[in-house]
C-alpha positions in Angstrom: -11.0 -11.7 -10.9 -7.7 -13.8 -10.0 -7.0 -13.6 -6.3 -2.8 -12.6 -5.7 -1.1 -14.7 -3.2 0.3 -11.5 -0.5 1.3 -14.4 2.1 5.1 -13.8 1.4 5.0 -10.1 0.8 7.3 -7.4 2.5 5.7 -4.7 3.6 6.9 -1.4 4.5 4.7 1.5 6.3 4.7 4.5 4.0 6.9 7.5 5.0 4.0 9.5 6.2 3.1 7.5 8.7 3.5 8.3 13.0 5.4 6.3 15.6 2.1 6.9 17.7 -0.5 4.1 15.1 -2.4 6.9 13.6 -3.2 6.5 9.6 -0.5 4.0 8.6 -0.8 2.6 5.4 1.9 -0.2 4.2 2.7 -0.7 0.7 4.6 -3.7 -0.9 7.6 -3.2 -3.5 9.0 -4.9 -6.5 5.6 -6.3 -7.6 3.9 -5.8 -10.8 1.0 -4.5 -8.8 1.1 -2.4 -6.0 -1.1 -4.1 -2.7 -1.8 -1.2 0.0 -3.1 -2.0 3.0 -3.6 -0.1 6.9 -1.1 -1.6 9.1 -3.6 -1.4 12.1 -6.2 -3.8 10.1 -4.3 -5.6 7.5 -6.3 -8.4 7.7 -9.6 -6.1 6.7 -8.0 -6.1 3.2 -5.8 -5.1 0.5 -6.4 -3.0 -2.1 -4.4 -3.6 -5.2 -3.5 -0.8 -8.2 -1.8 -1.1 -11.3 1.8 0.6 -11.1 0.6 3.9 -13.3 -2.7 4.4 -11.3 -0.5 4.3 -7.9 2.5 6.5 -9.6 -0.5 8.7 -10.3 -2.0 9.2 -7.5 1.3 9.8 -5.1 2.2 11.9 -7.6 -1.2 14.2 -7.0 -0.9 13.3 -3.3 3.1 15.3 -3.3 1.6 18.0 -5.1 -0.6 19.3 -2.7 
């Protein structure tokens, strides 16, 4: 597996999260894969998808 350089990344905390640091999770845009991360630990790892697997699942996220 190839690592992805993330160093110059933007990140932005998803929509969900609270002002208060509970459950934040950050995702990074305009990439052709889509690195999540939690923004209390980001340095515990990134988990990277492939655009239709993370349109997928936010998709069955919203519909509950």
């Amino acid at each position: 597996m190839r690592a992805i350089d993330l160093s110059d990344v933007e990140w932005r905390k998803s929509s969900y999260s609270n002002s208060d640091g509970g459950q934040c999770v950050e995702v990074a845009d305009n990439l052709p894969l889509v690195p999540v991360r939690d923004s209390k630990a980001p340095a515990k790892g990134t988990l990277v998808f492939n655009t239709a697997a993370w349109v997928s699942f936010v998709g069955a996220v919203k519909a509950q």
